[in-house]
FISESE-246729 format. One record per residue (C-alpha): residue in one letter; x negated, y negated, z negated. Coordinates in pm, whole numbers, plus 50000, padded with zeros to 5 digits. Layout:
! FISESE-246729
aXYZ;...
***
This chain:
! FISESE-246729
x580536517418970;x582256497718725;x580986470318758;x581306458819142;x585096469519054;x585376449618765;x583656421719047;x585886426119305;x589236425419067;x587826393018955;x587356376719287;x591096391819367;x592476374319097;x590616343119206;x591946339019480;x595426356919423;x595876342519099;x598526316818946;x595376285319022;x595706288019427;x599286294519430;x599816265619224;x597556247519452;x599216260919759;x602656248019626;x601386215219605;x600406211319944;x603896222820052;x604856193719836;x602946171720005;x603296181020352;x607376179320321;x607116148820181;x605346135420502;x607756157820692;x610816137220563;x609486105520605;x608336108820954;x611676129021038;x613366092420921;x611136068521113;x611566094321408;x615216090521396;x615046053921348;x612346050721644;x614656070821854;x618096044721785;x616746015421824;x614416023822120;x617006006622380;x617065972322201;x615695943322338;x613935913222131;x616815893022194;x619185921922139;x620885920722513;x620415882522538;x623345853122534;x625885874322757;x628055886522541;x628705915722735;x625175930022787;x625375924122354;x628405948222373;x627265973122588;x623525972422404;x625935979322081;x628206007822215;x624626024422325;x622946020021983;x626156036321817;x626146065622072;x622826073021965;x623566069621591;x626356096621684;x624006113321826;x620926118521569;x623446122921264;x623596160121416;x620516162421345;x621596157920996;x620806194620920;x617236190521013;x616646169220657;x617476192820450;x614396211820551;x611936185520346;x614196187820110;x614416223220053;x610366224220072;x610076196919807;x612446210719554;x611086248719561;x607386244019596;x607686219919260;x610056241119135;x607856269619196;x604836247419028;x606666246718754;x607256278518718;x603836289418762;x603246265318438;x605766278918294;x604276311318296;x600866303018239;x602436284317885;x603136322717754;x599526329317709;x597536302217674;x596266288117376;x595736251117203;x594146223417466;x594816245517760;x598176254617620;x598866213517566;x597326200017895;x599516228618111;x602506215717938;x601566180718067;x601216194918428;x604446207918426;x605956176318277;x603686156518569;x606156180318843;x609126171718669;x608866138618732;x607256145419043;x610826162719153;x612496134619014;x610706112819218;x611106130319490;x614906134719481;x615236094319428;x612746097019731;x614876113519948;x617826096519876;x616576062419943;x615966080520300;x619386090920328;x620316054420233;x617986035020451;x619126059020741;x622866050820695;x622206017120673;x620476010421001;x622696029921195;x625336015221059;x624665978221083;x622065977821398;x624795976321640;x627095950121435;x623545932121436;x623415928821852;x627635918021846;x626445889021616;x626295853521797;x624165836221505;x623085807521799;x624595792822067;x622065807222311;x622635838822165;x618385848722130;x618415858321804;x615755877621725;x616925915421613;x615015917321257;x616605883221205;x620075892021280;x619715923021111;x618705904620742;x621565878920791;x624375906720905;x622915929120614;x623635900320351;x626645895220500;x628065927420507;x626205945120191;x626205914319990;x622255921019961;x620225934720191;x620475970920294;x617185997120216;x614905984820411;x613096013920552;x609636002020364;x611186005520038;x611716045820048;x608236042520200;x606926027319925;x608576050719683;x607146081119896;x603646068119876;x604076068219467;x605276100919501;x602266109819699;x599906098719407;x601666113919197;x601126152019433;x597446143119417;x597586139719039;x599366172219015;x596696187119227;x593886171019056;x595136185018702;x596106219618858;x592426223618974;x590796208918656;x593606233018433;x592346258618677;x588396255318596;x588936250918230;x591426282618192;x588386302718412;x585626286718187;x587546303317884;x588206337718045;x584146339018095;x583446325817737;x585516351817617;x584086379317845;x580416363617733;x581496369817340;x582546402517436;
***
């Protein structure tokens, strides 16, 4: 009788215990940080959806009126403000949360184990570092475009007035920033570091997790 309860708690604990939570925590991690980059991409998708190639042409009224439009929608999607702070608030507690499940774990285990947890929860730190960074560069990218898109369309760079948007957009952000504004690859990039970084987190958590059940069954062997 003892022993398929003695079974069953162990199988509980498998898949109850601190391993698959941690596990679970990172793929919360993970998933918001997808979450926040596609909300930004979304938004930016969404404003500059009415602009033409040549960014309302040479008449400078069409330019004007392809301006006030891009700003009404910038007015628009910064009420949907609020929706960011969803990613965020999934980021910072499930790697919060990691780290306090290696926190934990750090009260009972002993020499390698003890050392190489201690290096997982150092590896979320700077995970939630990254990801703050992450998030702001988001925030910064966003404000950006939707600030200087529609100055970009009232620029006259040519006399036939065809500039290109992206190309109006890199002189008017010189201009006006002094160096160009966050482009929205380089939060992207920094998001896909922080990505590798998750799946290094998840790759130690599982390894940590094998090695910490490899000792529990070496001690229950000795025994």
């Amino acid at each position: 009788m003892d022993e398929p309860m003695s079974a069953a708690t162990s199988r509980i604990r498998r898949i109850c215990g601190q391993g698959p939570i941690l596990l679970m925590l990172q793929l919360v991690a993970l998933l918001s940080v997808a979450l926040a980059s596609g909300f930004f991409h979304y938004r930016v998708d969404l404003l500059l959806e009415p602009i033409t190639a040549a960014c309302g042409g040479p008449d400078e009224q069409a330019r004007l009126q392809m301006a006030e439009q891009v700003m009404a929608r910038a007015g628009a999607l910064d009420d949907w403000q609020p929706l960011s702070w969803v990613p965020v608030a999934g980021i910072v507690l499930a790697l919060l949360g990691a780290m306090a499940v290696c926190a934990s774990r750090a009260l009972w285990l002993r020499d390698r184990l003890r050392t190489a947890n201690l290096a997982l929860m150092l590896l979320h730190g700077g995970a939630l570092g990254l990801a703050g960074w992450t998030l702001h560069l988001y925030e910064n990218a966003w404000s950006s475009v939707a600030r200087l898109s529609p100055t970009a369309c009232l620029m006259d760079l040519v006399a036939e007035g065809d500039t290109p948007l992206a190309q109006a957009q890199h002189v008017v952000f010189h201009i006006l920033a002094r160096e160009n504004a966050t482009l929205p690859r380089n939060p992207d990039d920094l998001a896909l570091v922080l990505v590798v970084l998750l799946l290094a987190t998840m790759v130690g958590g599982i390894v940590l997790w094998r090695g910490i059940a490899r000792a529990r069954a070496a001690r229950s062997a000795a025994a």
